[in-house]
C-alpha atoms as an extended CHARMM CRD file, in Angstrom:
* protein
*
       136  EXT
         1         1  UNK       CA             96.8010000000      119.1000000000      129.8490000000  PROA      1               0.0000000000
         2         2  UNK       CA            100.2260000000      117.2350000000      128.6660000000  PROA      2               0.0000000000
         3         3  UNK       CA            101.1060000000      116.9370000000      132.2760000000  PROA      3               0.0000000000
         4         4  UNK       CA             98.2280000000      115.3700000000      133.3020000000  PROA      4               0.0000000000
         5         5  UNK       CA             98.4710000000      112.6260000000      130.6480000000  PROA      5               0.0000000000
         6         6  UNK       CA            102.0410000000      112.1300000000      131.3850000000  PROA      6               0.0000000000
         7         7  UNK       CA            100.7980000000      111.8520000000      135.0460000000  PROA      7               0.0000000000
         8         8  UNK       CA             98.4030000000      109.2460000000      134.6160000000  PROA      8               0.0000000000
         9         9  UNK       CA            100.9680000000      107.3850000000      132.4070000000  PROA      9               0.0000000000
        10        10  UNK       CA            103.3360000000      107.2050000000      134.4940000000  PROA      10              0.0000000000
        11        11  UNK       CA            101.1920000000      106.1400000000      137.7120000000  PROA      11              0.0000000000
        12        12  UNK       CA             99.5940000000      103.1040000000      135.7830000000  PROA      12              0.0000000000
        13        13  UNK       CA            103.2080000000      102.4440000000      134.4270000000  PROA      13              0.0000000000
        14        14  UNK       CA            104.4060000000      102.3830000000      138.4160000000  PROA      14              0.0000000000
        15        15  UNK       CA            101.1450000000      100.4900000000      139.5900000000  PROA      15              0.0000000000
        16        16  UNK       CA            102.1500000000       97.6140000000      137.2880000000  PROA      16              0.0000000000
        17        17  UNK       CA            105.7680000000       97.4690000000      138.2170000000  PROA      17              0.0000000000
        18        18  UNK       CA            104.8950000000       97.3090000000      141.9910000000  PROA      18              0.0000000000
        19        19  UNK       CA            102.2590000000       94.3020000000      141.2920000000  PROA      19              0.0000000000
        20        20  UNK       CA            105.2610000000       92.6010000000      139.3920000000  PROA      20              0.0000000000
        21        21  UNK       CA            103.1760000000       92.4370000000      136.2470000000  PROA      21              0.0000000000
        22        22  UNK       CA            105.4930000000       94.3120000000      134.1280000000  PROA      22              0.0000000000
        23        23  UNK       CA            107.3150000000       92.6950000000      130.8070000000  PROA      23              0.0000000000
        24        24  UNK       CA            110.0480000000       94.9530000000      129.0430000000  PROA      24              0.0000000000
        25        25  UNK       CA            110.8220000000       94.7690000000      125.4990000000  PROA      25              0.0000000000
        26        26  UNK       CA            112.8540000000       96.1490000000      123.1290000000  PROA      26              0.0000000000
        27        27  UNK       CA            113.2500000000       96.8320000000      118.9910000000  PROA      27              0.0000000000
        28        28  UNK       CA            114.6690000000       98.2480000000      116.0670000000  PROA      28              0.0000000000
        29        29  UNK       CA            112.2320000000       99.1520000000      112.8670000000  PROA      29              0.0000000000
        30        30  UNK       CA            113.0170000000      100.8330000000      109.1060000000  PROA      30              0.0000000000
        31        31  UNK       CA            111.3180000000      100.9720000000      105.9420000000  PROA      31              0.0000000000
        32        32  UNK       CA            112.4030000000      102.0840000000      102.7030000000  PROA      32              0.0000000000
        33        33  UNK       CA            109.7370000000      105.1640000000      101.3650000000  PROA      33              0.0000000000
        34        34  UNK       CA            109.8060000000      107.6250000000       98.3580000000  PROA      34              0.0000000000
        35        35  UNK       CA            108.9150000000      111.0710000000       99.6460000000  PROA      35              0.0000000000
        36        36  UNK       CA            108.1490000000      114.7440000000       97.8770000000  PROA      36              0.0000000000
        37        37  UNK       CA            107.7930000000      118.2760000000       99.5940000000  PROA      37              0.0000000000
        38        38  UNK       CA            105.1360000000      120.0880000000       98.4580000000  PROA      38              0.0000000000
        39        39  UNK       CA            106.4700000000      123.6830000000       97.4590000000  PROA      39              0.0000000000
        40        40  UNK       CA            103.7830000000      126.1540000000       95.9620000000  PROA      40              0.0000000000
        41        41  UNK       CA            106.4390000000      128.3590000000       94.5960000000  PROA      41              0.0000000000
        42        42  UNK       CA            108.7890000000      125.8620000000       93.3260000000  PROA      42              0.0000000000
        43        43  UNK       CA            105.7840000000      123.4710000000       92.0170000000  PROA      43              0.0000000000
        44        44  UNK       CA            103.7460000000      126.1670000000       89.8080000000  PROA      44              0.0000000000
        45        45  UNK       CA            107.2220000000      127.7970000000       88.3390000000  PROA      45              0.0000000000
        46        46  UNK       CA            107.7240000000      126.5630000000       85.0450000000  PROA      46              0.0000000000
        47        47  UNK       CA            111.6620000000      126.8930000000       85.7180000000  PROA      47              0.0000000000
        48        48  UNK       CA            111.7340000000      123.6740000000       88.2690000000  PROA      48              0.0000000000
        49        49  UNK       CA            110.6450000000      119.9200000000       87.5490000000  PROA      49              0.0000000000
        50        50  UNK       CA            110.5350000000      118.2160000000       90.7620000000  PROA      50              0.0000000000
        51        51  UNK       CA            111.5970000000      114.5560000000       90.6090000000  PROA      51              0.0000000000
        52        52  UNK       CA            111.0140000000      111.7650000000       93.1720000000  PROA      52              0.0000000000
        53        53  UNK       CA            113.3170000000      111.3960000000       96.4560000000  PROA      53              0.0000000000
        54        54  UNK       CA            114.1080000000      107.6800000000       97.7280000000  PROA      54              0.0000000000
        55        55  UNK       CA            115.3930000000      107.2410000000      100.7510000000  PROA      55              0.0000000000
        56        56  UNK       CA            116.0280000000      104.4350000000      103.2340000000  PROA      56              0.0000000000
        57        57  UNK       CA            114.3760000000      105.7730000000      106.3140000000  PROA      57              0.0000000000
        58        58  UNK       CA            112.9980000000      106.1670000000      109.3960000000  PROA      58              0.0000000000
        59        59  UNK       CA            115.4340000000      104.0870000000      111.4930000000  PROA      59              0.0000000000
        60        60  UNK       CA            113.8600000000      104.1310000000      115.0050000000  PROA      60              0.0000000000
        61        61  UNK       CA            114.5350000000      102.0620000000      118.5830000000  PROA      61              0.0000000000
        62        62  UNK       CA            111.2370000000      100.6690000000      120.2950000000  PROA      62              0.0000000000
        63        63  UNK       CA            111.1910000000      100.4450000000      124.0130000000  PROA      63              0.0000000000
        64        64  UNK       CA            108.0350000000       98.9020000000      125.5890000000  PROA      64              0.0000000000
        65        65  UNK       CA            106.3860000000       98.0340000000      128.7000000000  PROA      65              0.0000000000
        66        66  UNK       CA            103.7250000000       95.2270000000      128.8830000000  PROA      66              0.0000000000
        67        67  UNK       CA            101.0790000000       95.5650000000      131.4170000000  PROA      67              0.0000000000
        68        68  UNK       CA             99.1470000000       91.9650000000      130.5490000000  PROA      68              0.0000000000
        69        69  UNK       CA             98.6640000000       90.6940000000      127.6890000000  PROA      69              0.0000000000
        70        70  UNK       CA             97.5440000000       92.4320000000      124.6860000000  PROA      70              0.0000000000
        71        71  UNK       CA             97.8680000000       95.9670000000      126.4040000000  PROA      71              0.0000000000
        72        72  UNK       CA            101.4000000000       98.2230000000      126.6880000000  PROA      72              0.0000000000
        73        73  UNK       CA            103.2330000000      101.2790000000      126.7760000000  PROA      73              0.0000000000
        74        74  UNK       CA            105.5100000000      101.9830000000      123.7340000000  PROA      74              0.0000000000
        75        75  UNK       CA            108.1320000000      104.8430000000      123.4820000000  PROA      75              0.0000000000
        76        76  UNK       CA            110.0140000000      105.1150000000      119.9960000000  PROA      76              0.0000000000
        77        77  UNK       CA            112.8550000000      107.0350000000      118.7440000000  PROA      77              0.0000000000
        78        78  UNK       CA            112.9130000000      107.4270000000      115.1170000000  PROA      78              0.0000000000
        79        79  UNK       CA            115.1050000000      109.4480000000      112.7270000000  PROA      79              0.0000000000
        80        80  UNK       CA            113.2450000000      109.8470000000      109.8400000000  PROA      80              0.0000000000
        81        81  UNK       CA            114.4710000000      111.6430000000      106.4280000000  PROA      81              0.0000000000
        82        82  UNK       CA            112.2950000000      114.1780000000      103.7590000000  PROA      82              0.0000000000
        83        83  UNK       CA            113.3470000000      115.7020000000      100.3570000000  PROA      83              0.0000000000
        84        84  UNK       CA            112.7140000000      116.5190000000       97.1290000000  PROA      84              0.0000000000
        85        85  UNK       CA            114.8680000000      117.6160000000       94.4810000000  PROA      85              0.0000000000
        86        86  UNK       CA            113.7390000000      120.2310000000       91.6050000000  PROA      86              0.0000000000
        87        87  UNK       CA            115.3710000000      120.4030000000       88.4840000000  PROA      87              0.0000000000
        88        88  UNK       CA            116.6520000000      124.0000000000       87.3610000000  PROA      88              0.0000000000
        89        89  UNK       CA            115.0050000000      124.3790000000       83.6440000000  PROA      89              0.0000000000
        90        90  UNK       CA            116.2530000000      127.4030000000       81.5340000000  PROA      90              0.0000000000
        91        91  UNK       CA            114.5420000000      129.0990000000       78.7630000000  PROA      91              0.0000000000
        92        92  UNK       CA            115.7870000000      126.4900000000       76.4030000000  PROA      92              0.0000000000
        93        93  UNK       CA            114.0690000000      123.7130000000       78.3840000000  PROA      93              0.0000000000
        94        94  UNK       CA            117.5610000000      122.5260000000       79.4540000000  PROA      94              0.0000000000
        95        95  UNK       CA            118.4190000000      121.2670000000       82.8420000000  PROA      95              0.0000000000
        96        96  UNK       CA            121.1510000000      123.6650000000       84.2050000000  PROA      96              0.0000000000
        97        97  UNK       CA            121.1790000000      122.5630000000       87.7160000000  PROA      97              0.0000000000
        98        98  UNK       CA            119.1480000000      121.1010000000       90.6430000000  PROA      98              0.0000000000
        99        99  UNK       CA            117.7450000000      122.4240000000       93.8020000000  PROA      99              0.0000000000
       100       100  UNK       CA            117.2640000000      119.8240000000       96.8390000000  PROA      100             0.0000000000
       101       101  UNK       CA            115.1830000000      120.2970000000       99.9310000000  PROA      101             0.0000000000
       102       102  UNK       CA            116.4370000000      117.8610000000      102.4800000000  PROA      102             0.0000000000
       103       103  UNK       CA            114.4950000000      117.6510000000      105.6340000000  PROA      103             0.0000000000
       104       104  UNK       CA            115.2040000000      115.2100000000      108.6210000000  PROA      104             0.0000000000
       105       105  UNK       CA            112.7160000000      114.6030000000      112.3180000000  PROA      105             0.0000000000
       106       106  UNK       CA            113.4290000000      113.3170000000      115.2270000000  PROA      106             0.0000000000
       107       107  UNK       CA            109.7700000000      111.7150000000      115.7830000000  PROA      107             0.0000000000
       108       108  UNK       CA            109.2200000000      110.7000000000      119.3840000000  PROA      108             0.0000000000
       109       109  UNK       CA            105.6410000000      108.6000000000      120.0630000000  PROA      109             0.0000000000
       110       110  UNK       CA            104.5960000000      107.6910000000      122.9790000000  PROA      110             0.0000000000
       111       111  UNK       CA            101.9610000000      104.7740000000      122.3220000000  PROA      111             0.0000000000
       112       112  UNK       CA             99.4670000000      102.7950000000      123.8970000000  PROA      112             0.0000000000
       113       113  UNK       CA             99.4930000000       99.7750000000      122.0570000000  PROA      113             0.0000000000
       114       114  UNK       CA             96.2650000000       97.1740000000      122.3550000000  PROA      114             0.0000000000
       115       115  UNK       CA             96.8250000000       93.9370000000      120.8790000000  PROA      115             0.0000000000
       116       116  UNK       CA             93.7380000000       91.4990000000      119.7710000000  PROA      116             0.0000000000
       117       117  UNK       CA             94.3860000000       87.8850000000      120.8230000000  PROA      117             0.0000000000
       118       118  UNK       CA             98.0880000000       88.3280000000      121.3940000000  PROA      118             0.0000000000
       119       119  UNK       CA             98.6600000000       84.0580000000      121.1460000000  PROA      119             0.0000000000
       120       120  UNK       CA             96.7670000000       83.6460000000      117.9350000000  PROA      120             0.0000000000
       121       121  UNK       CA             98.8020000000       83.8930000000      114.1310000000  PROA      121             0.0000000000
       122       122  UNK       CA             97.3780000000       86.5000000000      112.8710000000  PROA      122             0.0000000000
       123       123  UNK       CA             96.3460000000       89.1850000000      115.6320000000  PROA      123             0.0000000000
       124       124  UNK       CA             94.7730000000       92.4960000000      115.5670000000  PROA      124             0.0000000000
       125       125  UNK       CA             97.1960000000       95.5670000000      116.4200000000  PROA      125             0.0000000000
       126       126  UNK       CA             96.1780000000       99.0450000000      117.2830000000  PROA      126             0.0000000000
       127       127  UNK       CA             98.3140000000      102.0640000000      118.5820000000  PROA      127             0.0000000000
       128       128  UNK       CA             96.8440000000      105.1260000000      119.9250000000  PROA      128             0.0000000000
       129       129  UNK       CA             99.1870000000      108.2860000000      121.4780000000  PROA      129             0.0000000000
       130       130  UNK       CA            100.8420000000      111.4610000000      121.0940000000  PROA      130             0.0000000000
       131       131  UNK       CA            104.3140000000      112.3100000000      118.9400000000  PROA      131             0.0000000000
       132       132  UNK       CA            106.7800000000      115.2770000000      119.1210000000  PROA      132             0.0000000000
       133       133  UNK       CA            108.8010000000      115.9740000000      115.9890000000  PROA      133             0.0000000000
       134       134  UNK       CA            112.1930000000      118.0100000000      116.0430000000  PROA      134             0.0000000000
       135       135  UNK       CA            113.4030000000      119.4310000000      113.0480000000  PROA      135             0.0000000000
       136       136  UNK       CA            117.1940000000      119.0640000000      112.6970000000  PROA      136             0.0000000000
C-alpha cells in the first residue's frame, strides 16, 4: 500500500517537472514547547513528583516542490526532543534525587500541502500526509 502512494507521488512529482511547472523551495522551522511523558508507574507512586520539561525543539529543514499555485509536495526533517523529569521523594517527603526520561525523534512527513488564495494576506493552509518517527 506505501509503495503505491510513493508511486503515484512520485509520477505526479515527474509529470510536473517535465511540463516545466515545477517551483522548489526551501526552509528551516523551530518552536519552543513544554513537554511531559506519561509514566503509569512513575505517575501513581507516591515516591516521584514529576515536574515540567522545557525544551527548545523540533528544529526541522523543509524541502518543497510547487506544482501551481496553492498545491505542493513538502518533505521535512525534524529533530524533535521529549522528557520529563521525576523527583525522587523519600519517606520524609524530601527530595533525594531526580529521575529524567529524555526522549528524542527523527520525524520525517511527507506532505501535501493545499494553500487557499496563495496571493491574498491572510490565506488558508492545509497539510495532509504520512510521517515516520525514529527513536534515537
Amino acid at each position: 500500500m506505501t509503495k503505491k502512494i510513493l508511486a503515484v507521488i512520485a509520477l505526479v512529482f515527474c509529470s510536473a517537472i517535465s511540463y516545466g511547472q515545477i517551483k522548489l523551495h526551501i526552509g528551516a522551522n523551530t518552536a519552543g514547547h513544554a513537554s511531559f511523558v506519561l509514566d503509569k508507574g512513575l505517575n501513581e507512586d507516591p515516591r516521584y513528583n514529576s515536574q515540567m520539561t522545557y525544551t527548545f525543539s523540533p528544529i526541522g529543514l523543509t524541502f518543497g516542490a510547487d506544482f501551481k499555485s496553492g498545491f505542493s509536495l513538502q518533505l521535512e526533517s525534524i529533530l524533535s526532543k521529549y522528557g520529563q523529569v521525576y523527583e525522587v521523594i523519600n519517606v520524609a517527603k524530601q527530595v533525594v534525587g531526580e529521575r529524567k526520561i529524555d526522549l528524542t525523534y527523527i520525524n520525517l512527513p511527507l506532505l501535501l500541502r493545499f494553500v487557499g488564495n496563495p496571493n491574498a494576506k491572510a490565506r488558508f493552509n492545509f497539510m495532509l500526509g504520512p510521517q515516520l518517527s525514529l527513536l534515537t
